[in-house]
C-alpha positions as CSV (number, residue, x, y, z in Angstrom):
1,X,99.1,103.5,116.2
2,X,99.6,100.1,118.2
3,X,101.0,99.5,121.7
4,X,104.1,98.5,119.9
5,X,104.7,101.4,117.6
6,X,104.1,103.7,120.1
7,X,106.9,102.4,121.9
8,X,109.6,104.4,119.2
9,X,107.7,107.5,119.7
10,X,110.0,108.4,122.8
11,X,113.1,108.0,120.9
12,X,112.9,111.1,118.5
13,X,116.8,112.2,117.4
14,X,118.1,109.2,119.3
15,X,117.5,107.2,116.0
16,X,120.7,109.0,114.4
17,X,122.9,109.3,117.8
18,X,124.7,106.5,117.6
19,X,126.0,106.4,121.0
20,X,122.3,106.7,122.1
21,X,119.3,104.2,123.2
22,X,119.5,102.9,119.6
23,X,123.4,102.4,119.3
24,X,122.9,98.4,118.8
25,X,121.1,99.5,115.6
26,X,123.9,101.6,114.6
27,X,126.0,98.7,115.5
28,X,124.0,95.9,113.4
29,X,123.1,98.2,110.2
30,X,126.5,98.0,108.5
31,X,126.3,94.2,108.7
32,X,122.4,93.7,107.7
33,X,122.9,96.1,105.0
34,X,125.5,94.4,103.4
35,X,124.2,91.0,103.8
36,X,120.8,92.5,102.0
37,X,123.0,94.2,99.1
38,X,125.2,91.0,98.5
39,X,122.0,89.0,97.5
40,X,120.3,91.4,95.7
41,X,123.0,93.2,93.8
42,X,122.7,95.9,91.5
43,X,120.4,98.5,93.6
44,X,120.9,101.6,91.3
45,X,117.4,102.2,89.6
46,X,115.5,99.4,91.7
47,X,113.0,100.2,93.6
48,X,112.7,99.8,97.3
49,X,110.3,99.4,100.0
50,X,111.9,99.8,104.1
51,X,108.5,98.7,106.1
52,X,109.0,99.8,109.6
53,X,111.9,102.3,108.4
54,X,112.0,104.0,111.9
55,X,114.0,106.7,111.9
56,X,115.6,105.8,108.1
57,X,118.8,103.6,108.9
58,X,118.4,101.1,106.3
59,X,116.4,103.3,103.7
60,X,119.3,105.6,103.9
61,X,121.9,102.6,102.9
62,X,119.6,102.0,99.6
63,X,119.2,105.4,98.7
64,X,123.0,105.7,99.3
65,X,123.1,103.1,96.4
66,X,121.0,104.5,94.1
67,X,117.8,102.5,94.5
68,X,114.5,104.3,94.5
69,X,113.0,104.1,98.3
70,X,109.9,104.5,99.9
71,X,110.3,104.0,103.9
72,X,107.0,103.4,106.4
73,X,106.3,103.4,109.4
74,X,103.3,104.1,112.1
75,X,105.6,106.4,114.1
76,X,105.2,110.2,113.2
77,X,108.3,111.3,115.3
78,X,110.3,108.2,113.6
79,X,109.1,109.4,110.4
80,X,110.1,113.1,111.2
81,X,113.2,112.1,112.3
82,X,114.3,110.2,108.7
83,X,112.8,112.9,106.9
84,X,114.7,115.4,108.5
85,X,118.1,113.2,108.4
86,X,117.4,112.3,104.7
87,X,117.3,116.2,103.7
88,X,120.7,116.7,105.7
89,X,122.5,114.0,103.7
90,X,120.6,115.4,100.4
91,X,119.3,111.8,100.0
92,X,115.7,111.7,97.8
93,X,113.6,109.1,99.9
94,X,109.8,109.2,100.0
95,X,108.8,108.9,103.7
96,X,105.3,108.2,104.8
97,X,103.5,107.4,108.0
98,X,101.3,104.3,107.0
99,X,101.0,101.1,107.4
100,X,101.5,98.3,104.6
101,X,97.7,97.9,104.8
102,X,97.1,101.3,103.6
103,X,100.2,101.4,101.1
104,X,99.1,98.4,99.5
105,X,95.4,100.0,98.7
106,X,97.4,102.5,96.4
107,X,98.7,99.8,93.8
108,X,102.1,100.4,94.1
109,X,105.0,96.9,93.3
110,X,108.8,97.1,94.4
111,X,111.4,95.2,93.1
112,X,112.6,94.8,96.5
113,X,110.7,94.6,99.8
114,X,112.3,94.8,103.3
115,X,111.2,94.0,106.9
116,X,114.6,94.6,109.6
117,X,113.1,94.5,113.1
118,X,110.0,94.9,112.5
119,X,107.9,91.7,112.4
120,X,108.6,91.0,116.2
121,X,106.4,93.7,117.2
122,X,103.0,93.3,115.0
123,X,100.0,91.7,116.0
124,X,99.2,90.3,113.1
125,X,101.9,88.7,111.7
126,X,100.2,86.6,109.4
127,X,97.8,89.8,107.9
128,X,100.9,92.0,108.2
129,X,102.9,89.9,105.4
130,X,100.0,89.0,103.6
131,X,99.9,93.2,103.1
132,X,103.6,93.5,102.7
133,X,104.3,90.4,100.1
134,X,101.2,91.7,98.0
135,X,103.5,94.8,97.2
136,X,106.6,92.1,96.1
137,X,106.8,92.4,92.3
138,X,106.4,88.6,90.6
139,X,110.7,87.5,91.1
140,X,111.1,90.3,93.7
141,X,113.3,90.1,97.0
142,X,112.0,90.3,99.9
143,X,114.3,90.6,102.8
144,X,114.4,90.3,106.5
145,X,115.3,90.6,110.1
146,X,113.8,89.7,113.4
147,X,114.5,87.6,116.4
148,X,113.7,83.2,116.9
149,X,111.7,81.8,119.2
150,X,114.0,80.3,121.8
151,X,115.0,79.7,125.1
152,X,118.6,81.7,124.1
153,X,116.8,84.3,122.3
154,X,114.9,85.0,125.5
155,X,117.5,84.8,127.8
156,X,120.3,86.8,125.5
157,X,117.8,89.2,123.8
158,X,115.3,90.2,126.6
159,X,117.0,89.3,130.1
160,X,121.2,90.6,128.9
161,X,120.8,92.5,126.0
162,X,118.5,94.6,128.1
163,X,118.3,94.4,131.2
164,X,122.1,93.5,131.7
165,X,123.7,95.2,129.1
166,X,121.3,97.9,128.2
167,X,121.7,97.1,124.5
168,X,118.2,97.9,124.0
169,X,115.6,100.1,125.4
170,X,113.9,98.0,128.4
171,X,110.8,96.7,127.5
172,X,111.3,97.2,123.7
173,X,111.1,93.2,123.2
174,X,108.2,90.6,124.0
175,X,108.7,87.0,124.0
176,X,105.4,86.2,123.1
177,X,106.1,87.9,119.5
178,X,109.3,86.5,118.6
179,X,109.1,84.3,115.6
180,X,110.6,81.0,114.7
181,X,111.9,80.6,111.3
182,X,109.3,77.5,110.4
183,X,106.4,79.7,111.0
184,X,108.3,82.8,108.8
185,X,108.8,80.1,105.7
186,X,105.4,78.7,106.1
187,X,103.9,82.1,105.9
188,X,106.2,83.3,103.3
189,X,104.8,80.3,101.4
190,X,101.2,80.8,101.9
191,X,101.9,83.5,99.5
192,X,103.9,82.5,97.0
193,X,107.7,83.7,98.0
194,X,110.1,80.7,98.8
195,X,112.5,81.2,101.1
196,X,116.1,81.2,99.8
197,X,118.5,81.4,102.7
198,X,118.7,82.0,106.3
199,X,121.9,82.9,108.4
200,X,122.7,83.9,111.8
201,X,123.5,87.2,113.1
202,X,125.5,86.8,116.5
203,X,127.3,88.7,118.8
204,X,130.9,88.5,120.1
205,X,131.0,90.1,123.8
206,X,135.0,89.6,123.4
207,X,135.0,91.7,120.3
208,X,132.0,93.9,121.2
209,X,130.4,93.7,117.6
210,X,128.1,91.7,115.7
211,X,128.9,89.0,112.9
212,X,127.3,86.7,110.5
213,X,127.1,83.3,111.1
214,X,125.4,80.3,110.9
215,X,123.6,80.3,114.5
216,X,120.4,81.6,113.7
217,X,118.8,80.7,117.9
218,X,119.1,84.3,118.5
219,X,119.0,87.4,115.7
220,X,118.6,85.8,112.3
221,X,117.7,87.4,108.8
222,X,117.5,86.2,105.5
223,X,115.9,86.0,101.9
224,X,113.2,85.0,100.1
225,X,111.6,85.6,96.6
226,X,108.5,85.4,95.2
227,X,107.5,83.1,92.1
228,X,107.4,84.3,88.8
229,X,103.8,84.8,87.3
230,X,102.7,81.5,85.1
């Protein structure tokens, strides 16, 4: 487990209290789901894979659909806690602590492939989508969410969202990881998945919620597929 990972360890049944330390998640998940299920349409039969699934937010809004999901993540009380959830809601998702390194050993292709605040806390960004992209089936989705590499973005999502507003956990974020979206395509390129669209996801203090829209300096997410074999 990495510095980063162990960082959700402490947050146990907090991933499902949604007036907890996670509430912003409970607060963006309606939004990021249904951005995600508007590109990639049908979901009943498809199969899905949630990498960093913490405690099984998204995974849950798949299953919900009738997609086939697998959910990972390196956090065994994460893990516990979307297992546990899952069971309660009589949803059928296969939960596993791993990583996408060990996953991808096993052979296993998903139709879809998705990566919602995650990627701004591995240390190998470049080896970690390498991993996660090999498990893309040729003309598979592959969608995602993290945070840009800005000025704003440090200023709104380290020094308000958390220390001000206590949005998120202090200390959950580091600067140094955020991503810009040029180095995201140019990966995403290196192994064969074009990127298809990128969009915003901003928040209104007047409204107290979280929209779509075209300012991608802070939260963005988008999606990409990957090319068809020749």
């Amino acid at each position: 487990m990495t510095s980063e990972s162990q960082k959700f360890e402490k947050f146990g049944q907090d991933w499902w209290n949604p007036s907890g330390r996670l509430f912003s998640l409970h607060r963006i998940n309606p939004l990021r789901f249904g951005y995600f299920e508007s590109r990639a349409g049908e979901l009943k039969g498809r199969t899905v894979l949630d990498i960093g699934c913490g405690g099984g937010l998204l995974s849950e809004e798949f299953a919900k659909k009738g997609a086939l999901v697998t959910g990972i993540d390196l956090s065994p009380v994460a893990i516990g806690a979307a297992k546990e959830h899952a069971s309660k809601s009589g949803l059928e998702i296969t939960y596993r602590v791993a990583s996408p390194d060990t996953l991808r050993k096993e052979g296993p292709l998903f139709d879809i492939v998705v990566c919602a605040e995650v990627l701004e806390h591995v240390d190998d960004l470049r080896g970690f989508l390498k991993d996660s992209l090999s498990m893309l089936k040729p003309g598979g989705l592959f969608f995602f969410a993290t945070i840009n590499k800005t000025v704003r973005a440090r200023f709104l999502a380290l020094f308000v969202a958390e220390d001000i507003l206590g949005m998120v956990p202090r200390g959950t974020h580091d600067y140094a990881r955020f991503i810009r979206p040029s180095l995201l395509k140019e990966i995403l390129e290196e192994n064969g998945v074009e990127l298809k669209e990128l969009v915003g996801m901003s928040y209104d203090p007047l409204r107290f919620e979280f929209r779509i829209s075209r300012d991608t300096s802070v939260n963005y997410l988008g999606c990409a597929r990957k090319g068809q074999i020749k």
